[in-house]
C-alpha positions as CSV (number, residue, x, y, z in Angstrom):
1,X,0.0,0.0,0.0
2,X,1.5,3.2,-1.1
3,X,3.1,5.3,2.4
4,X,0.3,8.6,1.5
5,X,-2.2,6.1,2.2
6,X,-0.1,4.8,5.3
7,X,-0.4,8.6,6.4
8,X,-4.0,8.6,5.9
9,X,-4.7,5.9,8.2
10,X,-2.4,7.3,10.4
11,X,-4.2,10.3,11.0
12,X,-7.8,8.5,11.0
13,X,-6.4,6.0,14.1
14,X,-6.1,9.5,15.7
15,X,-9.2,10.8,15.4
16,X,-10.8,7.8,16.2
17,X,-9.4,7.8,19.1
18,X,-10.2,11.5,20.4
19,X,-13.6,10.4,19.7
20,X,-13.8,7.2,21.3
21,X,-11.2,7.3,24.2
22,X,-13.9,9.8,26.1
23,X,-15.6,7.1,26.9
24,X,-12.7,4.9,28.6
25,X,-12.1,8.3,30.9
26,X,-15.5,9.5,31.5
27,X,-15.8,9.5,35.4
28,X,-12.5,10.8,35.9
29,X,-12.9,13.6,33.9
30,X,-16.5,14.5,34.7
31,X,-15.2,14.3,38.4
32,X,-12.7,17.0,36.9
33,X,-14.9,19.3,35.2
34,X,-17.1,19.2,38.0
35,X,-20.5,17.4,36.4
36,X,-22.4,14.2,36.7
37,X,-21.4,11.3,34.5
38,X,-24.7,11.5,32.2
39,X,-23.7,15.4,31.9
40,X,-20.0,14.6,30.5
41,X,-21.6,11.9,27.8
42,X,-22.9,15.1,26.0
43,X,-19.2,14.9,25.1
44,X,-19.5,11.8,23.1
45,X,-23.4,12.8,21.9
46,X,-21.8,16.1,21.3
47,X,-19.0,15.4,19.1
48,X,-21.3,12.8,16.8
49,X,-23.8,15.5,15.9
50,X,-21.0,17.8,15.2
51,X,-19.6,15.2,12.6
52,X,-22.9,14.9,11.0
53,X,-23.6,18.2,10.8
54,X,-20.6,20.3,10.8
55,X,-18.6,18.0,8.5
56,X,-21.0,18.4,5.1
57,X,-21.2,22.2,5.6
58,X,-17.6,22.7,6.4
59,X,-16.8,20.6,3.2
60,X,-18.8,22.7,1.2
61,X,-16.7,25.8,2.1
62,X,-13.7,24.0,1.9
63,X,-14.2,22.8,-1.5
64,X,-11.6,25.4,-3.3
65,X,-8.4,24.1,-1.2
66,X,-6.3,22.0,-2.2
67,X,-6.1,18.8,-1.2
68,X,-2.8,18.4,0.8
69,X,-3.5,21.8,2.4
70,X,-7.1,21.1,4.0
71,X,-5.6,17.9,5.5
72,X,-2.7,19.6,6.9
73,X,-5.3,22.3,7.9
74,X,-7.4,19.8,9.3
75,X,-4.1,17.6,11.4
76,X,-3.4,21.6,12.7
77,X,-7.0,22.1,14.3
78,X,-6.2,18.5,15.6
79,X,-3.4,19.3,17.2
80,X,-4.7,22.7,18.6
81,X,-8.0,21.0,20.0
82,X,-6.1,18.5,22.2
83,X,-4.1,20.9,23.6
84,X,-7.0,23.0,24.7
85,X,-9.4,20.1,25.7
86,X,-5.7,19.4,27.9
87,X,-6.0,22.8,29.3
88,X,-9.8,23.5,29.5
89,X,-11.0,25.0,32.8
90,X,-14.7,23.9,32.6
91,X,-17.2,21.2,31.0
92,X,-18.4,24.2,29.0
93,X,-15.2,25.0,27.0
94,X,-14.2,21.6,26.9
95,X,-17.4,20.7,25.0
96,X,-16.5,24.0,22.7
97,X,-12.9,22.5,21.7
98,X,-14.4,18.5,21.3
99,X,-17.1,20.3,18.6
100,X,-14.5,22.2,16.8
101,X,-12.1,18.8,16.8
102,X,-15.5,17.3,15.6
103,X,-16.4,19.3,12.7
104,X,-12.5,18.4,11.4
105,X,-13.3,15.1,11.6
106,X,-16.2,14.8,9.5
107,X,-14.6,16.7,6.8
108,X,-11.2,14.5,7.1
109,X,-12.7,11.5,6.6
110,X,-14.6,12.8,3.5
111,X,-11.6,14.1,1.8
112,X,-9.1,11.2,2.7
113,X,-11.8,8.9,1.1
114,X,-11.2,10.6,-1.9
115,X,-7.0,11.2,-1.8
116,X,-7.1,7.7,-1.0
117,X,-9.1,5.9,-3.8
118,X,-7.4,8.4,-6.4
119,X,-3.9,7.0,-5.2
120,X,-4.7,3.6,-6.6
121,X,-5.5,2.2,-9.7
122,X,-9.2,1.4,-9.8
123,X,-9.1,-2.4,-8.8
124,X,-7.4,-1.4,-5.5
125,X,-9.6,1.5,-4.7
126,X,-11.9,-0.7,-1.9
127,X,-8.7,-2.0,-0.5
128,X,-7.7,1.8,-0.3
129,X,-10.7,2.7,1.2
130,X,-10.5,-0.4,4.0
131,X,-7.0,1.0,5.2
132,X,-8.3,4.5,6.0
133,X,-11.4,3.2,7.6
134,X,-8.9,0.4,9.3
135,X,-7.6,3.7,11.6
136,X,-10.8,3.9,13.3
137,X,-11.2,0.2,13.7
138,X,-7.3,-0.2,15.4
139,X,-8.0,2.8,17.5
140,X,-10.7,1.2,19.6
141,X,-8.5,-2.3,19.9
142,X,-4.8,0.1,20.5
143,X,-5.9,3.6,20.7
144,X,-8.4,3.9,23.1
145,X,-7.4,0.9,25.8
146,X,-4.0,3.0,26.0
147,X,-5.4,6.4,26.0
148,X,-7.6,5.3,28.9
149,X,-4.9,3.7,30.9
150,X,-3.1,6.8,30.8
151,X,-6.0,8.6,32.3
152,X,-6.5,6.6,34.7
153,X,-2.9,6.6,35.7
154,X,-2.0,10.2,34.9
155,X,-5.8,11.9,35.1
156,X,-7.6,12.5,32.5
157,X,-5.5,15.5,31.2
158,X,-2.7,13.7,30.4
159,X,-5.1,11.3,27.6
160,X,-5.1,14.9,26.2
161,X,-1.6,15.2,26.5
162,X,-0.9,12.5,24.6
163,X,-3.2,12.6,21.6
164,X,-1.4,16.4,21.6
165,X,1.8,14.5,20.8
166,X,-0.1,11.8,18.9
167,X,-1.0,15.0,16.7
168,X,2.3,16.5,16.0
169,X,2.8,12.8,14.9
170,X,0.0,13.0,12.1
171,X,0.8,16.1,10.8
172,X,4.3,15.2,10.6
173,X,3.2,12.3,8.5
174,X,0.8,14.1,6.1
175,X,3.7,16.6,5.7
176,X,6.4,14.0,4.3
177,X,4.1,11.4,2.6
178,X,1.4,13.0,1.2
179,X,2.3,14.1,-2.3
180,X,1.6,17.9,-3.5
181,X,-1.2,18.2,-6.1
182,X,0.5,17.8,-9.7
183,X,-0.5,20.3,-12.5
184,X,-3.4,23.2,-12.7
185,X,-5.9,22.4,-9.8
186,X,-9.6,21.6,-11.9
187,X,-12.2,24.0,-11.0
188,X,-13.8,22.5,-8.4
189,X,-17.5,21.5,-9.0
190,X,-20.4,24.0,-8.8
191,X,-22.6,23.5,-5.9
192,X,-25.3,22.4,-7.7
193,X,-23.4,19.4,-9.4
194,X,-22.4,18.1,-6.0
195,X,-26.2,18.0,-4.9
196,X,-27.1,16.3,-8.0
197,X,-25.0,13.6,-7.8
198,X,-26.7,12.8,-5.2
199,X,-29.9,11.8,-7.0
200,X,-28.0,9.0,-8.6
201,X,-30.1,6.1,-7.0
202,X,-26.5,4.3,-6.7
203,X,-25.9,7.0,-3.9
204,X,-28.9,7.6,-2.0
205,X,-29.9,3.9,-2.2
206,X,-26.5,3.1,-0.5
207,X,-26.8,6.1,1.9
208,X,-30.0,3.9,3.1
209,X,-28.1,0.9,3.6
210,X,-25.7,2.9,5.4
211,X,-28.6,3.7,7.8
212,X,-29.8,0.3,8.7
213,X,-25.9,-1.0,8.7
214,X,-26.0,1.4,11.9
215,X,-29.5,-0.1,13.1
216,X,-27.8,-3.3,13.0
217,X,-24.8,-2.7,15.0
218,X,-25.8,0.2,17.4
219,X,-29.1,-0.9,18.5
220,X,-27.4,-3.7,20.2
221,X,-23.1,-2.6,20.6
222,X,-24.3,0.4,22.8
223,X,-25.7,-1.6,25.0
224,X,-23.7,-4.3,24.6
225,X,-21.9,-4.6,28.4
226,X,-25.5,-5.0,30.3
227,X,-26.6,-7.0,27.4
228,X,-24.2,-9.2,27.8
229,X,-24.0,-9.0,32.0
230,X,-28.3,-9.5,32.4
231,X,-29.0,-11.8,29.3
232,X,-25.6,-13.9,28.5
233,X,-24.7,-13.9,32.6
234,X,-21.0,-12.9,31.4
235,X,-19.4,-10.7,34.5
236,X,-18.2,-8.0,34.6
237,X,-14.7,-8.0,34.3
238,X,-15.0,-10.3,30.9
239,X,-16.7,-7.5,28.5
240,X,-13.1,-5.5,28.1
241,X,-11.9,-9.1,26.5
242,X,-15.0,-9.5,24.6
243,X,-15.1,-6.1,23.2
244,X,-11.4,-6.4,22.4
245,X,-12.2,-9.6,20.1
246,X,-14.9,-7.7,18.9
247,X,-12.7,-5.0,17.8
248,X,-10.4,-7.8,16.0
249,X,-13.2,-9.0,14.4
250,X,-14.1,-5.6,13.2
251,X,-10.6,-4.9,11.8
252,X,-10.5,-8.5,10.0
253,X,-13.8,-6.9,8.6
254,X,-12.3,-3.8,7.1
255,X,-9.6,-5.6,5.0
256,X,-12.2,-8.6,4.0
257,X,-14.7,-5.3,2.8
258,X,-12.0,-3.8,0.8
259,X,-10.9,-7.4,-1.2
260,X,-14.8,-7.8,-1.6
261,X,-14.9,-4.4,-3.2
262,X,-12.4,-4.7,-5.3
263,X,-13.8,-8.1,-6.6
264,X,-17.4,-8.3,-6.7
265,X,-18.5,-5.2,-5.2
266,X,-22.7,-5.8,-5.3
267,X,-23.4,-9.6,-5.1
268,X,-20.7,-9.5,-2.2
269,X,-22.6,-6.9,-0.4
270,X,-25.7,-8.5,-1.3
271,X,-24.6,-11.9,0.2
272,X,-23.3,-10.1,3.3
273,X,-26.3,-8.2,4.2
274,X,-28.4,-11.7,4.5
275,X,-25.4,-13.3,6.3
276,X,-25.7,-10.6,8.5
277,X,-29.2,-10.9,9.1
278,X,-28.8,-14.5,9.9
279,X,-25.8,-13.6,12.7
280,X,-28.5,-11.3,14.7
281,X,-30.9,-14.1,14.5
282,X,-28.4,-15.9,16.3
283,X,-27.2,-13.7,18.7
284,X,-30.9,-13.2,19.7
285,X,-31.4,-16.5,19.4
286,X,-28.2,-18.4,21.4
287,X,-27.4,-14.8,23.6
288,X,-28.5,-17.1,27.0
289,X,-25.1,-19.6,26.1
290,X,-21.6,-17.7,26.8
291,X,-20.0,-19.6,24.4
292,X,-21.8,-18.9,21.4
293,X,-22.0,-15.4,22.5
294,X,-18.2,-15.4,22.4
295,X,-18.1,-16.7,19.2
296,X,-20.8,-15.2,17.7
297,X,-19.9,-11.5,18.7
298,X,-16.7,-10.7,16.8
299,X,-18.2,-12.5,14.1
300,X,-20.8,-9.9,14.1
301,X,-18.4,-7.4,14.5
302,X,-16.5,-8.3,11.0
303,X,-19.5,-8.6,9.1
304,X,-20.6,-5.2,10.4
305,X,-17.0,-3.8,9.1
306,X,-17.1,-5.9,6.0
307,X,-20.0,-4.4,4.5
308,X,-18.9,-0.6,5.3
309,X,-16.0,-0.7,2.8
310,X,-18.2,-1.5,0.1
311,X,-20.9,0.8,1.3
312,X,-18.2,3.3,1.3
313,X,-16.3,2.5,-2.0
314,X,-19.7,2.1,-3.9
315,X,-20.7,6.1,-3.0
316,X,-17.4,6.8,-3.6
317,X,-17.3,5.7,-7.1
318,X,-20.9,7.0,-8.3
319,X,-19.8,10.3,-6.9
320,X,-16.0,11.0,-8.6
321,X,-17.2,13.9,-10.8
322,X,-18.2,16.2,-7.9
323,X,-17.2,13.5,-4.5
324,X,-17.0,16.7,-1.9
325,X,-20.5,16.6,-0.5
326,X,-21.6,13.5,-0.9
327,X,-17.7,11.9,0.6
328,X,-18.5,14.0,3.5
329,X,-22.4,12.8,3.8
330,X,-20.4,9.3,4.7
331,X,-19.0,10.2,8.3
332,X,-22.3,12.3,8.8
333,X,-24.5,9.2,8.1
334,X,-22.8,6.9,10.2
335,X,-22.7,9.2,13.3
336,X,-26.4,10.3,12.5
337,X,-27.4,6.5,12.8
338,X,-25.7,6.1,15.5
339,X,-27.1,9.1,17.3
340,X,-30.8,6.9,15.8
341,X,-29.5,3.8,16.8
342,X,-28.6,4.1,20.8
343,X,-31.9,6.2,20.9
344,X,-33.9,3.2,19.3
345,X,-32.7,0.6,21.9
346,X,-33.1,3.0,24.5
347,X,-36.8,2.7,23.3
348,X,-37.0,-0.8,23.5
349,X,-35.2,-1.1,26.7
350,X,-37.5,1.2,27.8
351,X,-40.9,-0.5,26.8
352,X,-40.2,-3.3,28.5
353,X,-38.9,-5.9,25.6
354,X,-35.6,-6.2,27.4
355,X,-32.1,-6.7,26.3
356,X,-32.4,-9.4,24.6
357,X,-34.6,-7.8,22.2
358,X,-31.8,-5.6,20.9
359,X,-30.8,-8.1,18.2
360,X,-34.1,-8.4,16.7
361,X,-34.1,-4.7,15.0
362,X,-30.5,-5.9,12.9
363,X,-32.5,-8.9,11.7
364,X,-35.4,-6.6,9.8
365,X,-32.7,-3.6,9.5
366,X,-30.1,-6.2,7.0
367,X,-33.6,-7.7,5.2
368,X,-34.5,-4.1,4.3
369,X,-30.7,-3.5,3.3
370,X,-30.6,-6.2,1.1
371,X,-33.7,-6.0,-0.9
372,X,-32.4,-1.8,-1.4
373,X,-29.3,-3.3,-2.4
374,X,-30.7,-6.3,-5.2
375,X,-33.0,-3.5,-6.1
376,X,-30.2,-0.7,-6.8
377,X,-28.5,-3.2,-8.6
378,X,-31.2,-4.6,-10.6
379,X,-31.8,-1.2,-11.5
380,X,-27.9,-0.5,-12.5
381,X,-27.7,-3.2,-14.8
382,X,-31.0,-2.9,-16.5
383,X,-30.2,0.9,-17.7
384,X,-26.5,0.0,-18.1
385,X,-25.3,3.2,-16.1
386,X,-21.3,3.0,-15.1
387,X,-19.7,5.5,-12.7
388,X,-18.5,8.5,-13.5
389,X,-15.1,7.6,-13.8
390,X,-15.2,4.5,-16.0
391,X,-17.9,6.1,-18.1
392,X,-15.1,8.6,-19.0
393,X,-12.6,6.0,-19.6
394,X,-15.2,3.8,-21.9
């Protein structure tokens, strides 16, 4: 894989870290900014819904810089966020610097979709894709674990601390690997064009299967330590190691997504949605036996990963004549739904289905995925439509 694309995942395992590693710190650092635990999760909440809706509108007015500046731009209001969440006097600013970090993040992951994929020749482009989105994958199995054992040994200032110099790292790396642009910059597409594009069923079909992808996995993952504790009778103290193979699974998942992609890109997501509706069968199903459970939830968790890099690689390709919007409209869906998701099994916590009915809403979610996804590419083949970029090649 070519070293730009090594600095790409680079800088996603650090921002999906600073989101995620909150949560491993939480009632140290609500204890230090002086508010309950439920107040300090408006951190996490916080920093989702700045991603989905900061990072389309900030990509929009970023759409006229070029490429290797915005992500060094981007690595720089990193860098400058950790230090002040390190140094923030109060819940209140803290939130203030996690939004700003936020609204980088969603247009990162937009743009290094698109430096990625056009570093590649077009049969690796789902392989290039699965490395970036591998960053956010290794963070929660390296990143976080570490970033919350500092905290708890150093307080929670010094987890900022070190995704400061985990920063200066990145942008070090985007710096030296990531080539400059090569010839006159293209005009950059009108406004218009980039909301077009997204008419192409190809995109907003996928941008639904996007949707109930995050049904399927957040319904149950947030919830997944007193699902596991009250339905599977797992203590305590075994979660960490079952969200840890979780989190292998999940990364097995990326790189199985991106050789998927680059093979068979529609039948293989096809064929993984309805595997995928089988596995939350079974989890609903066998979650009273530990030992399925064990095996059973990283399997889940690589199937959840595997079909993103298509997902991702398929709205990539049907948007390469105007990708800015509709590449940022990736990281905003997925934090959207699962903003929809953890409020959906709240629901059915709440009514009094339990726990165990968690599972159920990935079974429906994948069956409504795949018949949107045998549709769209019913639909494809029957009008003969090709992406953008192959169109132009043909």
């Amino acid at each position: 894989m070519p070293l730009p694309i090594i600095a790409l995942f680079i800088t996603a395992f650090a921002f999906g870290t600073t989101e995620f590693v909150i949560a491993g710190i939480l009632p140290q650092l609500a204890d230090g900014l002086g508010v309950s635990v439920p107040a300090a999760g408006y951190l996490v909440s916080g920093y989702a819904l700045a991603i989905a809706i900061g990072g389309p509108a900030l990509t929009l007015l970023t759409t006229a810089v070029p490429r290797k500046t915005l992500l060094i731009c981007l690595s720089l209001v990193f860098v400058a966020g950790q230090l002040a969440c390190a140094l923030a006097p109060g819940f209140a600013s803290m939130l203030l610097f996690r939004v700003i970090v936020a609204g980088a993040h969603g247009v990162y992951f937009g743009v290094a979709m698109v430096v990625a994929i056009g570093l590649v020749p077009p049969e690796r482009r789902g392989m290039a894709v699965a490395v970036v989105l591998a960053g956010l994958t290794v963070s929660n199995i390296v990143g976080v674990p570490i970033g919350a054992a500092i905290g708890n040994a150093f307080g929670w200032r010094a987890t900022f601390w070190a995704m400061f110099g985990l920063g200066i790292l990145t942008l070090a790396a985007i710096l030296a690997l990531l080539p400059n642009q090569k010839g006159p910059r293209a005009e950059p597409p009108h406004l218009s064009q980039e909301i077009g594009v997204l008419g192409r069923q190809q995109v907003w079909t996928t941008l639904i299967i996007m949707l109930m992808l995050m049904m399927c996995q957040y319904v149950p993952f947030t919830y997944i330590s007193p699902f596991l504790q009250e339905v599977t009778r797992l203590d305590a103290a075994t979660i960490p190691w079952i969200l840890l193979i979780n989190g292998l699974g999940a990364t097995l998942g990326v790189y199985l997504g991106g050789r998927l992609a680059d093979w068979k890109l529609m039948p293989s997501l096809i064929a993984l949605l309805v595997i995928q509706s089988v596995v939350a069968a079974l989890l609903y199903l066998l979650s009273p036996w530990p030992l399925a459970m064990v095996i059973l939830v990283p399997l889940w968790g690589c199937i959840n990963f595997s079909i993103g890099t298509p997902l991702q690689t398929r709205i990539l390709s049907w948007t390469a004549d105007a990708p800015n919007l509709a590449s940022s409209l990736i990281p905003a869906g997925f934090n959207l739904g699962i903003a929809i998701a953890a409020f959906v099994g709240g629901l059915i916590i709440t009514s009094g289905l339990g726990y165990r009915a968690l599972p159920l809403v990935g079974v429906a979610s994948m069956l409504i995925a795949a018949a949107v996804a045998a549709r769209s590419w019913s639909v494809e083949k029957q009008s003969g439509a090709l992406p953008p970029l192959r169109a132009a090649e043909a």
